[in-house]
Biopython code that builds the backbone (N, CA, C, O; Angstrom):
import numpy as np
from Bio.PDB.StructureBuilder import StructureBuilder

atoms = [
    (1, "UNK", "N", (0.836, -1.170, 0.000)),
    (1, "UNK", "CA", (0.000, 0.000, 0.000)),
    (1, "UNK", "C", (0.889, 1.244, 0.000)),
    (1, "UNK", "O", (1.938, 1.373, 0.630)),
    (2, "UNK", "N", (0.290, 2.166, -0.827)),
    (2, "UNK", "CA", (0.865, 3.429, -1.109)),
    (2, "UNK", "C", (0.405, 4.560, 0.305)),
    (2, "UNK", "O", (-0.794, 4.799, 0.443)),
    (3, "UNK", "N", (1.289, 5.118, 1.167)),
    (3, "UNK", "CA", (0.843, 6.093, 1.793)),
    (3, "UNK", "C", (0.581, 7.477, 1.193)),
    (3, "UNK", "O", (1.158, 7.690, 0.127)),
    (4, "UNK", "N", (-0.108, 8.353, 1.637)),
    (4, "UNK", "CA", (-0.842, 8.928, 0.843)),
    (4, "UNK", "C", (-1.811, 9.884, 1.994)),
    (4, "UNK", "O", (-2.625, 9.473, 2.821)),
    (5, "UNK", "N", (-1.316, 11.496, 1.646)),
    (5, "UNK", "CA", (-1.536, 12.310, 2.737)),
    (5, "UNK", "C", (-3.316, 12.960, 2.447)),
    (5, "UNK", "O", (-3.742, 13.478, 1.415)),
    (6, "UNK", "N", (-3.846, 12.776, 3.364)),
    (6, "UNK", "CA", (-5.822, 13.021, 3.342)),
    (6, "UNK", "C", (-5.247, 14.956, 3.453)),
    (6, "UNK", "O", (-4.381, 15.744, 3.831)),
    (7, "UNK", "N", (-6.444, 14.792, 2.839)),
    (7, "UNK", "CA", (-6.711, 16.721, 3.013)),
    (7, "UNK", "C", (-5.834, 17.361, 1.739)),
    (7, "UNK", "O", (-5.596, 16.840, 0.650)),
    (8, "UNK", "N", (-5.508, 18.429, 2.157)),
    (8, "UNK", "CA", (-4.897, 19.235, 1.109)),
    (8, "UNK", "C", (-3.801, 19.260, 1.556)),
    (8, "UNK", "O", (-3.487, 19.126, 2.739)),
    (9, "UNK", "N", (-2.586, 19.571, -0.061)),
    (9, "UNK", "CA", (-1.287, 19.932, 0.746)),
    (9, "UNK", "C", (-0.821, 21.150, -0.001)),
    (9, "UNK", "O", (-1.387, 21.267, -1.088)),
    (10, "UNK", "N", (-0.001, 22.030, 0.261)),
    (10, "UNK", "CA", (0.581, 23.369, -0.576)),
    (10, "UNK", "C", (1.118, 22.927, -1.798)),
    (10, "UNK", "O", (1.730, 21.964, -1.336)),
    (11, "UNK", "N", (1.354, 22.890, -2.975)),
    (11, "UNK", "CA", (1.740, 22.755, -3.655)),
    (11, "UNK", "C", (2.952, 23.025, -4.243)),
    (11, "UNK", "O", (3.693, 22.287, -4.893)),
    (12, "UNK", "N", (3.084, 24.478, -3.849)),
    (12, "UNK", "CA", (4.698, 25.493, -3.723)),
    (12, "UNK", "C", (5.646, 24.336, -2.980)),
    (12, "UNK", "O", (6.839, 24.348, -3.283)),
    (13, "UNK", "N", (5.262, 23.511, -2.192)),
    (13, "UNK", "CA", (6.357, 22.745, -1.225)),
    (13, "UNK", "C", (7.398, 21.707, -2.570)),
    (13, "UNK", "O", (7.064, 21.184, -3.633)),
    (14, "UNK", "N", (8.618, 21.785, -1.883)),
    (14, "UNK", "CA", (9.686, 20.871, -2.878)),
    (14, "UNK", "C", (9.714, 19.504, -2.056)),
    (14, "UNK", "O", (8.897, 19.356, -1.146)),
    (15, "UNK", "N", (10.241, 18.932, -2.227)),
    (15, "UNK", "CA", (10.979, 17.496, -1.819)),
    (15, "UNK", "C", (11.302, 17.648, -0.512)),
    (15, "UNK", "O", (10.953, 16.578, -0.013)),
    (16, "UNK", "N", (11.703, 18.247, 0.245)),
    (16, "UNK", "CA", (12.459, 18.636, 1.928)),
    (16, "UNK", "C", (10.824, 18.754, 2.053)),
    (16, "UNK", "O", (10.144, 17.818, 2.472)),
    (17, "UNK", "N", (10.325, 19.899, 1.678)),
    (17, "UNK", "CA", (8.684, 20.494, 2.729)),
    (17, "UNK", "C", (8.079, 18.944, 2.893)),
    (17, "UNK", "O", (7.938, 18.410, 3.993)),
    (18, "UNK", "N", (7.648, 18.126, 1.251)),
    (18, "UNK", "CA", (6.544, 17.137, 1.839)),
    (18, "UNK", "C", (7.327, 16.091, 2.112)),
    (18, "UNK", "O", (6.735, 15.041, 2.359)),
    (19, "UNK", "N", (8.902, 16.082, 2.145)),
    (19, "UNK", "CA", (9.453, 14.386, 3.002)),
    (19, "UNK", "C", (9.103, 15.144, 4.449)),
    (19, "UNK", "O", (8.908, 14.317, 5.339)),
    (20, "UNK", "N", (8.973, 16.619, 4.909)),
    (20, "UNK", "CA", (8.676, 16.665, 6.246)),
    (20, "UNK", "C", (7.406, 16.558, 6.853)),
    (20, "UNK", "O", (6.986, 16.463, 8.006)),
    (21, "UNK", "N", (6.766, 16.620, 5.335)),
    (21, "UNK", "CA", (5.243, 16.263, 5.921)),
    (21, "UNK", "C", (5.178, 14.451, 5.948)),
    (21, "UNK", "O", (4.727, 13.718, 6.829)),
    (22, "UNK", "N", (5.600, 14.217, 5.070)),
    (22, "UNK", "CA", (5.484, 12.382, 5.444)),
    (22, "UNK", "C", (6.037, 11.624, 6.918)),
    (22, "UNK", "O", (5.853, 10.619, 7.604)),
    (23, "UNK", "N", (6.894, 12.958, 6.852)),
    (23, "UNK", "CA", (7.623, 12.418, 8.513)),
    (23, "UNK", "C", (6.579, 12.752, 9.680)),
    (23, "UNK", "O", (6.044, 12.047, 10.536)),
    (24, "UNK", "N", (6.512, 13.963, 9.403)),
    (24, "UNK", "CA", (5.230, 14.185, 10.612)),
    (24, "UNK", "C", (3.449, 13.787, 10.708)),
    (24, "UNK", "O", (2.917, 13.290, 11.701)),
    (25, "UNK", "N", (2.869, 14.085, 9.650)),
    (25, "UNK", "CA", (1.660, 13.563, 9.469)),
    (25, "UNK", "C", (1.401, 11.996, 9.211)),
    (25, "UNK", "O", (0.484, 11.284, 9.619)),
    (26, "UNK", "N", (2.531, 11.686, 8.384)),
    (26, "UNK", "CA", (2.426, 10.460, 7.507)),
    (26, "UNK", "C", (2.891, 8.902, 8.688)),
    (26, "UNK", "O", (2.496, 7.763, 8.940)),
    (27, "UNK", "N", (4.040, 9.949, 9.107)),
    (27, "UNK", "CA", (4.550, 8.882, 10.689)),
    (27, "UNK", "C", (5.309, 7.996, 10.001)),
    (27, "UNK", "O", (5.498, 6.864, 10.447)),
    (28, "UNK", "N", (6.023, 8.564, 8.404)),
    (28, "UNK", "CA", (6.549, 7.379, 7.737)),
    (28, "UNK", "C", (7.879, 8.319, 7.148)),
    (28, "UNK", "O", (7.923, 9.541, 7.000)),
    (29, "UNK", "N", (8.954, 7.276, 6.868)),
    (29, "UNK", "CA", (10.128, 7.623, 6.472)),
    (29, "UNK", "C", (10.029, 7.459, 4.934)),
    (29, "UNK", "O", (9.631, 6.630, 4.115)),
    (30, "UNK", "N", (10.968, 9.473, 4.999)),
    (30, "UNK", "CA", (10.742, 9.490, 3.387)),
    (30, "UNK", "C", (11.655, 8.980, 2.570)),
    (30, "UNK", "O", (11.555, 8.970, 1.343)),
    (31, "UNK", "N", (12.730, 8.465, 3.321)),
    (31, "UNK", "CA", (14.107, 8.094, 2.041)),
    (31, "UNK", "C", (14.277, 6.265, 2.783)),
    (31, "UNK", "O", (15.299, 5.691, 3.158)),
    (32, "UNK", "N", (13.036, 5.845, 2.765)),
    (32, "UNK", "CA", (12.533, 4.398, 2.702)),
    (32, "UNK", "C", (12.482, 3.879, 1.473)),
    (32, "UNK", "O", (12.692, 2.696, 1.203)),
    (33, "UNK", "N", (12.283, 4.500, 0.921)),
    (33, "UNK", "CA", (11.951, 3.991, -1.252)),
    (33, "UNK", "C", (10.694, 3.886, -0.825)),
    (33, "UNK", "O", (10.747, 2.693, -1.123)),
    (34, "UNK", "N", (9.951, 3.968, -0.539)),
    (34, "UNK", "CA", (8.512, 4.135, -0.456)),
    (34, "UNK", "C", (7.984, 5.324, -1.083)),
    (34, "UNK", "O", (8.485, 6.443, -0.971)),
    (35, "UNK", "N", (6.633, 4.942, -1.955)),
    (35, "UNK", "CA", (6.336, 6.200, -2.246)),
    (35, "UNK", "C", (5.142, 7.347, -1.523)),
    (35, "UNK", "O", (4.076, 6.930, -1.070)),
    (36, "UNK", "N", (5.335, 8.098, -1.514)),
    (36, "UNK", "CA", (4.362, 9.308, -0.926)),
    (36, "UNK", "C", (3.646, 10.267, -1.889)),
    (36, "UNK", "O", (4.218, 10.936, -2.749)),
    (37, "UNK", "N", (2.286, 10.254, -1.638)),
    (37, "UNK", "CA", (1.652, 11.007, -2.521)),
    (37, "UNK", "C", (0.335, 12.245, -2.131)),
    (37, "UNK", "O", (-0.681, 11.916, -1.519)),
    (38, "UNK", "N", (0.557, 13.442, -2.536)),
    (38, "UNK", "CA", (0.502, 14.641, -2.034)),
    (38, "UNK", "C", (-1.020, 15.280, -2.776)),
    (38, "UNK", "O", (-0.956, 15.362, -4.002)),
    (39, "UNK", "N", (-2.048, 15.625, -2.281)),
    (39, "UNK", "CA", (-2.673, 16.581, -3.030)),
    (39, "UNK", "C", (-3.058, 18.003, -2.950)),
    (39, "UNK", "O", (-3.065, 18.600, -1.874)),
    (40, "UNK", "N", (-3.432, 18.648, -4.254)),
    (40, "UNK", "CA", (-3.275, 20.007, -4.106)),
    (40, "UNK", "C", (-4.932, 20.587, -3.811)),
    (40, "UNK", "O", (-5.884, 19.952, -4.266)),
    (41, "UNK", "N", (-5.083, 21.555, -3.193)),
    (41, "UNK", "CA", (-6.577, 22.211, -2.985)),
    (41, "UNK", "C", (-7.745, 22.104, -4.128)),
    (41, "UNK", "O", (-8.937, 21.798, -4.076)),
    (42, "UNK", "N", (-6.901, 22.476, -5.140)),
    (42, "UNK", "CA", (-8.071, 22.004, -6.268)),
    (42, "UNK", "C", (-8.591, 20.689, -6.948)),
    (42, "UNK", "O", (-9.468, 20.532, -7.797)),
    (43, "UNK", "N", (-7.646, 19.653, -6.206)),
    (43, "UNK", "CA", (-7.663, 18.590, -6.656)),
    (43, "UNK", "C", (-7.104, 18.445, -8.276)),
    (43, "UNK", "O", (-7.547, 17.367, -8.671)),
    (44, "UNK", "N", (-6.398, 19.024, -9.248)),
    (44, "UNK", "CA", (-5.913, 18.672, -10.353)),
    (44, "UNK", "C", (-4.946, 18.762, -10.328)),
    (44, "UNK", "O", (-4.496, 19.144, -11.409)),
    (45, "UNK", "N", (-3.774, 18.499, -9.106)),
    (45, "UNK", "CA", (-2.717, 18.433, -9.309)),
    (45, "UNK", "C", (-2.133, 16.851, -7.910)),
    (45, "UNK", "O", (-2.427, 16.778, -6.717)),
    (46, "UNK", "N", (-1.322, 15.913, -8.720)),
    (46, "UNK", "CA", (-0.576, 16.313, -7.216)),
    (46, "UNK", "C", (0.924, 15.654, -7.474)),
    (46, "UNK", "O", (1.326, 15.245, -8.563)),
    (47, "UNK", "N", (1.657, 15.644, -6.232)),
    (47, "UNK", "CA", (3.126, 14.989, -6.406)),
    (47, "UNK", "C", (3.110, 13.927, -5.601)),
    (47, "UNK", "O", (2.287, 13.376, -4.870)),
    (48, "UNK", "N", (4.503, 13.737, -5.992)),
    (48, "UNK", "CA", (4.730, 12.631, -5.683)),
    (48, "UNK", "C", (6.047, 12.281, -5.265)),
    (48, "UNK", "O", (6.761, 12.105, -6.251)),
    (49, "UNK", "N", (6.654, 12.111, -4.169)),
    (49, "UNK", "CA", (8.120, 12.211, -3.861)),
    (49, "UNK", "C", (8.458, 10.667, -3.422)),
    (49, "UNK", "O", (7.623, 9.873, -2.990)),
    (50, "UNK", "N", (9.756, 10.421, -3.607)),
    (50, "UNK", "CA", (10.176, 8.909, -3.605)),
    (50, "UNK", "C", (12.250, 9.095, -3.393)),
    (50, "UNK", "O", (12.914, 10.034, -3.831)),
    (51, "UNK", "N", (12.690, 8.099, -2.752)),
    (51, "UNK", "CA", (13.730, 8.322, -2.755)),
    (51, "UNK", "C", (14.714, 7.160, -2.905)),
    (51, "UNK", "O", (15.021, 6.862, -1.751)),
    (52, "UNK", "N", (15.210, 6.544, -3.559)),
    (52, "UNK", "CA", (15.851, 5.481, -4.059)),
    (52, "UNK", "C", (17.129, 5.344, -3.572)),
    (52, "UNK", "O", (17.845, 4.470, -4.062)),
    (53, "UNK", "N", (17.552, 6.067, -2.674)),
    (53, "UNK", "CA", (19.008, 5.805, -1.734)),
    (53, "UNK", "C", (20.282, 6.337, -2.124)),
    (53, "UNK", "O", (21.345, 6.109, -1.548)),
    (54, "UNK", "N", (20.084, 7.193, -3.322)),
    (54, "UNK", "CA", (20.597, 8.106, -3.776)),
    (54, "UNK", "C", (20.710, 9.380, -4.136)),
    (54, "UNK", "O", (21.652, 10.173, -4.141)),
    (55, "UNK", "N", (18.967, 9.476, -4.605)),
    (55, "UNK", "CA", (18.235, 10.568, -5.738)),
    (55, "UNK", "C", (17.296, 10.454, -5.185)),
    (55, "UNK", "O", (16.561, 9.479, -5.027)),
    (56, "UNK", "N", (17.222, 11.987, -4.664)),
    (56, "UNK", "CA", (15.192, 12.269, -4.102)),
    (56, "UNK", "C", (14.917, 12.220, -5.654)),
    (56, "UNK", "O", (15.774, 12.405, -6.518)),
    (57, "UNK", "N", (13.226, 11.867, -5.925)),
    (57, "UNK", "CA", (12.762, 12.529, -6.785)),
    (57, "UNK", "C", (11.485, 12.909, -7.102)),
    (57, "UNK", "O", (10.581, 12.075, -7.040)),
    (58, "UNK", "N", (11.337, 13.693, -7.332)),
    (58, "UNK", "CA", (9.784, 14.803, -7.081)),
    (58, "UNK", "C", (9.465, 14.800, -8.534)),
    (58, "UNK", "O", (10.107, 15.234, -9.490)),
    (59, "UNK", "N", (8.163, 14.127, -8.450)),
    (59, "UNK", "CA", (7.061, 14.449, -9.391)),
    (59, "UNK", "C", (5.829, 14.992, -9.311)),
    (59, "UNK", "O", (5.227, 14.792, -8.256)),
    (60, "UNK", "N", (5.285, 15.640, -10.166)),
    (60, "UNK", "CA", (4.125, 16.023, -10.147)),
    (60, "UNK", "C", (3.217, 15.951, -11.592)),
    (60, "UNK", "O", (3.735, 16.123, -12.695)),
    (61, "UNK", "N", (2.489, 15.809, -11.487)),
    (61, "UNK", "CA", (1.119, 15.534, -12.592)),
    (61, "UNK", "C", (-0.003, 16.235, -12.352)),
    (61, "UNK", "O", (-0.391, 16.244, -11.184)),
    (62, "UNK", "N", (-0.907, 17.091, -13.524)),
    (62, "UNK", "CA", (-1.774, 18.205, -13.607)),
    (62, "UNK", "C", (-2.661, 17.744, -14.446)),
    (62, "UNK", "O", (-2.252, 17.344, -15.536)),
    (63, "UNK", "N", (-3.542, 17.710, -14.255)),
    (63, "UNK", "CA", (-5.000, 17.438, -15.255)),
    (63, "UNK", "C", (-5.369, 18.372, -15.695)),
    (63, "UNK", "O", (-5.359, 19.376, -14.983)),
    (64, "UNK", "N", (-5.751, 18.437, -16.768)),
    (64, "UNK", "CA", (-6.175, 19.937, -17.609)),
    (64, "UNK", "C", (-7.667, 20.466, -17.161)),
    (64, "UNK", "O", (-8.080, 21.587, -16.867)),
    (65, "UNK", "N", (-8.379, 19.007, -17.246)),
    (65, "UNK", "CA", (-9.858, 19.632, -17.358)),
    (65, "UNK", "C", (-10.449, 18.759, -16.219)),
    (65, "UNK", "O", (-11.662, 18.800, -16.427)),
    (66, "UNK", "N", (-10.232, 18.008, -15.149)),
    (66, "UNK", "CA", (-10.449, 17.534, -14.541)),
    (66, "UNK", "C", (-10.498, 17.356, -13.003)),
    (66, "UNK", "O", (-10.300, 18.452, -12.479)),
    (67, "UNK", "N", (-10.660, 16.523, -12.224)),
    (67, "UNK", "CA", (-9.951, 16.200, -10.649)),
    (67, "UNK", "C", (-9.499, 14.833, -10.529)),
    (67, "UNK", "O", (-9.936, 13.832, -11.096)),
    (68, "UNK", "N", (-8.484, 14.959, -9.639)),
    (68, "UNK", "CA", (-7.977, 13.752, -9.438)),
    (68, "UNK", "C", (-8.796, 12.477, -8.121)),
    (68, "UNK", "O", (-8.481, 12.823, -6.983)),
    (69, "UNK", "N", (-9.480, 11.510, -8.131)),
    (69, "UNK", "CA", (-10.424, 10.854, -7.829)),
    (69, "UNK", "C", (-9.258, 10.280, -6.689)),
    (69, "UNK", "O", (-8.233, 9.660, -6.973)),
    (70, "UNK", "N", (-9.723, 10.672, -5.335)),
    (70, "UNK", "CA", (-9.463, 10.746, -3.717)),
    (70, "UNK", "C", (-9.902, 10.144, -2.937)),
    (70, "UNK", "O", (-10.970, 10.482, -2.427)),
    (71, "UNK", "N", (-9.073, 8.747, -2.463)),
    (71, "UNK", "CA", (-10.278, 8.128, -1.225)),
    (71, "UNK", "C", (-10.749, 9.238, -0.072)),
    (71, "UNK", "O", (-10.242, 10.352, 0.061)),
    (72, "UNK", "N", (-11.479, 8.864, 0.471)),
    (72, "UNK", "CA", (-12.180, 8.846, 1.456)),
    (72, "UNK", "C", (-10.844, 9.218, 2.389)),
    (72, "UNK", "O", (-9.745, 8.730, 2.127)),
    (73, "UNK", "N", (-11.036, 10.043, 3.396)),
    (73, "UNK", "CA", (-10.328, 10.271, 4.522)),
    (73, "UNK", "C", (-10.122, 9.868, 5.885)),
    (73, "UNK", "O", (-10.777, 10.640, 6.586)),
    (74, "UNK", "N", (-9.429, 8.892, 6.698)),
    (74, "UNK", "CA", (-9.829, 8.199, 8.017)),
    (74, "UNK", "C", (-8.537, 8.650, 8.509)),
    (74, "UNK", "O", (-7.622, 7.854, 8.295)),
    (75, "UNK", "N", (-8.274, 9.567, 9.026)),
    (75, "UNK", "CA", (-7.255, 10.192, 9.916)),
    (75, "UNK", "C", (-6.431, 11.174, 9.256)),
    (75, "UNK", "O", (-6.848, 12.289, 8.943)),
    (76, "UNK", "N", (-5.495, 10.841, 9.087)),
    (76, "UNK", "CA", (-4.412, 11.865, 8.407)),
    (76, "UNK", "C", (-3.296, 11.751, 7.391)),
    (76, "UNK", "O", (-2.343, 12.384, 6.937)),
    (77, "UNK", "N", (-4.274, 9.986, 7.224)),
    (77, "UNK", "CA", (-3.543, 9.664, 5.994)),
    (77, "UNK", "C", (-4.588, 8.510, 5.479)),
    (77, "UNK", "O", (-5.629, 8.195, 6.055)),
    (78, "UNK", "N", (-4.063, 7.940, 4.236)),
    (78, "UNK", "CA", (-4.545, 7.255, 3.634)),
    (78, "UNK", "C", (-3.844, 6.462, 3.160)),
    (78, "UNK", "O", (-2.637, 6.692, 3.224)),
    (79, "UNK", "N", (-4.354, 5.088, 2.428)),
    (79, "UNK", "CA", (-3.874, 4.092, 1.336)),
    (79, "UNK", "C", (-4.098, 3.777, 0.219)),
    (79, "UNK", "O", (-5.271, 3.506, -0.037)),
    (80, "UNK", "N", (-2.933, 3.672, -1.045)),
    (80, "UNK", "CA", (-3.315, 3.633, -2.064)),
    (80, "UNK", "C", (-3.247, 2.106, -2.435)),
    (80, "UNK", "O", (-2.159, 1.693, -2.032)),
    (81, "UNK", "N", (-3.811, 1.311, -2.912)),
    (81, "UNK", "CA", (-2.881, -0.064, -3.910)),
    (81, "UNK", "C", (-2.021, 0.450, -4.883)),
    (81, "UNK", "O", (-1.748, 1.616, -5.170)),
    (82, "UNK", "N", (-1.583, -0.773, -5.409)),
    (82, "UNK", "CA", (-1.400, -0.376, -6.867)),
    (82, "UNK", "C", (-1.555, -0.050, -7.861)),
    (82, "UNK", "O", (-0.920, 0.768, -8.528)),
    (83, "UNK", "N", (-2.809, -0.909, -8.207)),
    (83, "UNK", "CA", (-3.976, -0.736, -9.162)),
    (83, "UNK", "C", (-4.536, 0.688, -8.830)),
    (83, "UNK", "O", (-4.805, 1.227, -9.903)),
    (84, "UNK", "N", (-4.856, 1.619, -7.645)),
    (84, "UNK", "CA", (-5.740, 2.660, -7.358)),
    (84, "UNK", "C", (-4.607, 3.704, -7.598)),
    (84, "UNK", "O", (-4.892, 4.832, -8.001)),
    (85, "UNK", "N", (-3.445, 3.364, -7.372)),
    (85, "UNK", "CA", (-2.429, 4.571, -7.911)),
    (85, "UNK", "C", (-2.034, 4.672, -9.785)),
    (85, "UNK", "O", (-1.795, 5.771, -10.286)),
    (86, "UNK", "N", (-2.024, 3.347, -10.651)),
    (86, "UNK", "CA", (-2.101, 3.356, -11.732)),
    (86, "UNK", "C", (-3.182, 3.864, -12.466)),
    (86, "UNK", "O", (-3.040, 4.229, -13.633)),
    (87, "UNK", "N", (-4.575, 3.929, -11.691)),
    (87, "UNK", "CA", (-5.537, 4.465, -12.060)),
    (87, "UNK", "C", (-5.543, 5.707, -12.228)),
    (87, "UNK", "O", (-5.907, 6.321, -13.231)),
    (88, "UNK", "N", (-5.057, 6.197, -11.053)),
    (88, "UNK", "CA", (-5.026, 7.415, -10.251)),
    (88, "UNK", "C", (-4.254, 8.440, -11.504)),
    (88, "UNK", "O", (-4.566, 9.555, -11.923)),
    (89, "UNK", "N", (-3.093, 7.483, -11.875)),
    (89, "UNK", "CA", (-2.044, 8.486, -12.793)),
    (89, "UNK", "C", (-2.481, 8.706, -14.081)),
    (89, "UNK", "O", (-2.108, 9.636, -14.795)),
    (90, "UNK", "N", (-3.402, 7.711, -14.423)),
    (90, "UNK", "CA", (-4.123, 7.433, -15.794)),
    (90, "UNK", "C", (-4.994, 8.824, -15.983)),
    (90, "UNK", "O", (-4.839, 9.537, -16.975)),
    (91, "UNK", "N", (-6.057, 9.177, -14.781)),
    (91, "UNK", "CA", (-6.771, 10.072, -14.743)),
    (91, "UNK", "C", (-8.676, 9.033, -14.693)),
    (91, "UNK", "O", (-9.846, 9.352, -14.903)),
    (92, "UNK", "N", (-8.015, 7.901, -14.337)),
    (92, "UNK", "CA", (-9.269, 6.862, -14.051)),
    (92, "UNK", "C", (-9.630, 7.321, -12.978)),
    (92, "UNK", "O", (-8.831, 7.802, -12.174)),
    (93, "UNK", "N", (-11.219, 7.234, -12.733)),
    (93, "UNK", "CA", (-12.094, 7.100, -11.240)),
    (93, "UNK", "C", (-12.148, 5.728, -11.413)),
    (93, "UNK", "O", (-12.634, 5.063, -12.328)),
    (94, "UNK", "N", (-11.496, 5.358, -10.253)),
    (94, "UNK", "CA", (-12.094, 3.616, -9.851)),
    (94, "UNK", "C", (-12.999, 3.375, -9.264)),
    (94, "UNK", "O", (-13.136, 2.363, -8.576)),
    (95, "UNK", "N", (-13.572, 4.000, -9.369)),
    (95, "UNK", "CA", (-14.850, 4.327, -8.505)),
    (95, "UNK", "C", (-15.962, 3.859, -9.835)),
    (95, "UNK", "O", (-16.489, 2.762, -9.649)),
    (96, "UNK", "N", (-16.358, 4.589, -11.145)),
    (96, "UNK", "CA", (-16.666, 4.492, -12.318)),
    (96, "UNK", "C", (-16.147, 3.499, -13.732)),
    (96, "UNK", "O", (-16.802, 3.082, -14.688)),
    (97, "UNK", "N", (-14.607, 3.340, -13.353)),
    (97, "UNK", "CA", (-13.873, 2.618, -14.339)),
    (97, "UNK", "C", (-14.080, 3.408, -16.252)),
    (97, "UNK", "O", (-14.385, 2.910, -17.335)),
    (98, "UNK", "N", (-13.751, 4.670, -15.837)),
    (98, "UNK", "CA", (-14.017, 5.534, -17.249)),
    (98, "UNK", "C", (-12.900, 6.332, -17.028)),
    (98, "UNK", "O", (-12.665, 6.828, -15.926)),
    (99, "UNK", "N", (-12.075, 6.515, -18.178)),
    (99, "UNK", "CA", (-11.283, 7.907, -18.166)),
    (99, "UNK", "C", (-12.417, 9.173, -17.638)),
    (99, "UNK", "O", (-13.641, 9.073, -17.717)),
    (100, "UNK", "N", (-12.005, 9.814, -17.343)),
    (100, "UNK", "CA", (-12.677, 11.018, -16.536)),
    (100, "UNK", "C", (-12.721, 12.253, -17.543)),
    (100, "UNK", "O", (-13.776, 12.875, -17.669)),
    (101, "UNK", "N", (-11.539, 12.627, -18.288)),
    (101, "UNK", "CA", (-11.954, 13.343, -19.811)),
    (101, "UNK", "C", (-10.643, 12.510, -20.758)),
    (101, "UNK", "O", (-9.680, 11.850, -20.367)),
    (102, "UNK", "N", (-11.128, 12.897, -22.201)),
    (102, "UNK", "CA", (-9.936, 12.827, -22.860)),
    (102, "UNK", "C", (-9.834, 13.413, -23.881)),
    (102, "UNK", "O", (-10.871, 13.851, -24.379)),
    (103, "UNK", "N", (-8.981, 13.559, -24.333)),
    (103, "UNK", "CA", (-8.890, 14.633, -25.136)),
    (103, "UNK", "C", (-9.333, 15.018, -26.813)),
    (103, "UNK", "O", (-9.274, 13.956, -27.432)),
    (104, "UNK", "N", (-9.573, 15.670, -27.348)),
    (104, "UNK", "CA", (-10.471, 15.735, -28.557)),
    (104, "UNK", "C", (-9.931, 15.921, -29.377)),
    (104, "UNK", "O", (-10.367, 15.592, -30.480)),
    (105, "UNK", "N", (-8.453, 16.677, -29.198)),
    (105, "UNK", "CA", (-7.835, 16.724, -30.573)),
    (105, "UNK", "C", (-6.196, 17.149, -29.992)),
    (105, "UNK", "O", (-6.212, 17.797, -28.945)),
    (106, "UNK", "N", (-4.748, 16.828, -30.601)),
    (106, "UNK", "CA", (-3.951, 16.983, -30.109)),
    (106, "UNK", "C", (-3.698, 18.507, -30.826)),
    (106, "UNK", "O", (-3.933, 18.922, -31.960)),
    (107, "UNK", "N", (-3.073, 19.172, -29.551)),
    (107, "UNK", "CA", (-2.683, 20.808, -29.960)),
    (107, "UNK", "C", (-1.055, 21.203, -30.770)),
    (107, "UNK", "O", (-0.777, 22.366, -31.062)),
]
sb = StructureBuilder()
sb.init_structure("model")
sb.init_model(0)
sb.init_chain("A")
sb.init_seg("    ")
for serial, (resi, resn, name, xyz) in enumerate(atoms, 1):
    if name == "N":
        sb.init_residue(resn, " ", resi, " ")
    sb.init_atom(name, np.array(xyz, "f"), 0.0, 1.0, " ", f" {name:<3s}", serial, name[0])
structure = sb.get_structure()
């Protein structure tokens, strides 16, 4: 299971801000190789920080026309699978099993 922070998180934050939020909210170590995953207020964005024992590395992903589909909240964190994070990156609700938009014509 993917940990995975409930509520909103700042977005402006780099790699140091949310490995300090995984440390404190999350109660989990960020340079575990585990991954941690962050969302933003509007829901169409979020990151994603991971650290492989060498190289932090911070990602993030933005939906154009959409939101990104959020469990449910039971404390101050959450769990992802695998399958619900591959979904997740796709821009799938697993909830529905439909892309959520796609696109109509390439720009």
């Amino acid at each position: 299971m993917i940990p995975v922070l409930a509520g909103v998180t700042d977005m402006r934050s780099g790699f140091n801000g949310l490995a300090a939020q995984a440390e404190q909210v999350l109660a989990g170590d960020p340079y575990s190789g585990r991954l941690f995953l962050f969302r933003g207020r509007r829901g169409d964005q979020i990151k994603i920080i991971w650290w492989n024992g060498q190289v932090a590395w911070l990602s993030t992903k933005r939906l154009e026309r959409s939101r990104f589909v959020w469990p449910a909240a039971r404390g101050g964190k959450i769990s992802l699978s695998r399958a619900q994070l591959a979904m997740l990156m796709e821009g799938i609700s697993w909830r529905i099993v439909q892309k959520t938009w796609w696109p109509s014509m390439v720009r």
